[in-house]
Each structure stands twice: as C-alpha cells, then as structure tokens.
C-alpha positions as CSV (number, residue, x, y, z in Angstrom):
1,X,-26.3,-2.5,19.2
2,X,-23.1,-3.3,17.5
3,X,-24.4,-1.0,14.9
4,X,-24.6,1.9,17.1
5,X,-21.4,1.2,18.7
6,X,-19.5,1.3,15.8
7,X,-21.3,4.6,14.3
8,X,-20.6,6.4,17.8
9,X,-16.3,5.2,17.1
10,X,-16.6,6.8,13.9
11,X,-18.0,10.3,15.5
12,X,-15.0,10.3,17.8
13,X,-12.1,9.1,15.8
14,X,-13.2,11.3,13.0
15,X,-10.2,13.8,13.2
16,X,-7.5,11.1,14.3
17,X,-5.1,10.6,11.9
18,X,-5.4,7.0,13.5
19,X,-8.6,6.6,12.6
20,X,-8.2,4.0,9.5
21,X,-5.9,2.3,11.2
22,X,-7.7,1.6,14.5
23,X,-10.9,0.9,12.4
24,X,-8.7,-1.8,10.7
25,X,-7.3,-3.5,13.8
26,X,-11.0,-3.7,15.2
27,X,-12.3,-5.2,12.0
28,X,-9.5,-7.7,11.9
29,X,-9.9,-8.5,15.3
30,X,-13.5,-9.3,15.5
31,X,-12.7,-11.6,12.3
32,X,-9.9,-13.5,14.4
33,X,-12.4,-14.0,17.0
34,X,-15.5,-15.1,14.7
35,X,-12.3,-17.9,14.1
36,X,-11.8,-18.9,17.2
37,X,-15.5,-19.1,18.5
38,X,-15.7,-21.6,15.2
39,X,-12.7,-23.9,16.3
40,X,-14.5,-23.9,19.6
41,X,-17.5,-25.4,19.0
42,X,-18.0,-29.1,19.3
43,X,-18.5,-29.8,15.9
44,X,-15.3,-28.2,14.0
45,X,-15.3,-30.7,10.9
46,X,-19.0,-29.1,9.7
47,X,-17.5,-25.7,10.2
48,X,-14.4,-26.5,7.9
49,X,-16.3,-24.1,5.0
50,X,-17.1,-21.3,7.3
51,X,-13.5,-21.2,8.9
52,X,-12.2,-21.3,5.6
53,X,-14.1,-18.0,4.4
54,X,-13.4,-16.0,7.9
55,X,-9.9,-16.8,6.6
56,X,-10.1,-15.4,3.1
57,X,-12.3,-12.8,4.9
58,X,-8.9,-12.2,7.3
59,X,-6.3,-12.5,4.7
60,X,-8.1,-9.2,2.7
61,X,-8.6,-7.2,5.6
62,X,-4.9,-7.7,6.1
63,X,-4.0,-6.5,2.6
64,X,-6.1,-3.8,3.1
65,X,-4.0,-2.5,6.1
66,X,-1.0,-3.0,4.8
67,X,-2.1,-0.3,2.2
68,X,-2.5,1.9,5.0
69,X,-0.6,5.3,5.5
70,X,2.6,4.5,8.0
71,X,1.4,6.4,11.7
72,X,4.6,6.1,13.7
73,X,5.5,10.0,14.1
74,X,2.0,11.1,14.3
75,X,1.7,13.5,17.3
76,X,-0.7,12.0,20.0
77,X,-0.3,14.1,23.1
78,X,0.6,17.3,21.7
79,X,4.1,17.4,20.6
80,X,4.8,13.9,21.9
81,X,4.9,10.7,19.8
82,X,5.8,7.3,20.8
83,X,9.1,5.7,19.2
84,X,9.9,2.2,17.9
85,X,10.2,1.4,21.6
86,X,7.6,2.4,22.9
87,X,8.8,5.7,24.7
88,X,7.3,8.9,24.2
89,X,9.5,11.2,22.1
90,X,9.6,14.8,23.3
C-alpha cells in the first residue's frame, strides 16, 4: 500500500520544482518516526543497534538534502512566492 502511495506522489509532483525536496522531507520523516516508535517500545536497551542504524540512516538522508537545489523564490501560485517570513510575495 505504501508502495502505491508513494508511486501515485511521484505522478503528481513530477513537474514541481519542489518535488526533491518534499520527497526528502517525507523520507526523513518517516525515518524520525521509525525512531521514535523504537524508543517507545518497552524494551529500548535490545533496540540500542536498530536505533543506532535509523540514526546513521537519518544523518545521510540529511546530507543528502542539504545537496539539494535552494527553493525559496520558486513561484507556487502563479507569480506569488512565499518570503523568509512566511508572506506571499507579489
């Protein structure tokens, strides 16, 4: 299902220019929360490995989007773009 899900936000982000970058966020979210459904269970000491790896996992995905073109100016709705804070430009 996940699968399927992720194909279909592919298909529709395929001409935003956001499209790398929102790809990145989700990846890098699901990782966080792999992390913190692992510090929830009972048993955290036995998952000390596994945490450790989601972390490494984490750290590269971060690298990777920090490689990532900068967005800020890119028009979203049509010849508006948002500014450093957070109002639309016209």
């Amino acid at each position: 299902m996940f699968l399927i899900f992720e194909q279909a936000e592919q298909v529709l982000l395929a001409d935003s220019p956001l499209k790398e970058q929102i790809m990145s966020v989700r990846k890098m979210a699901s990782t966080m929360q792999s992390i913190i459904n692992l510090y929830a269970r009972k048993h955290v000491v036995m998952e000390t490995a596994r945490i450790d790896l989601k972390i490494a996992e984490l750290t590269r995905q971060l690298e990777v989007a920090r490689k990532l073109p900068d967005v800020a100016k890119v028009h979203v709705f049509g010849n508006d773009y948002p500014t450093p804070d957070g109002r639309l430009h016209r």
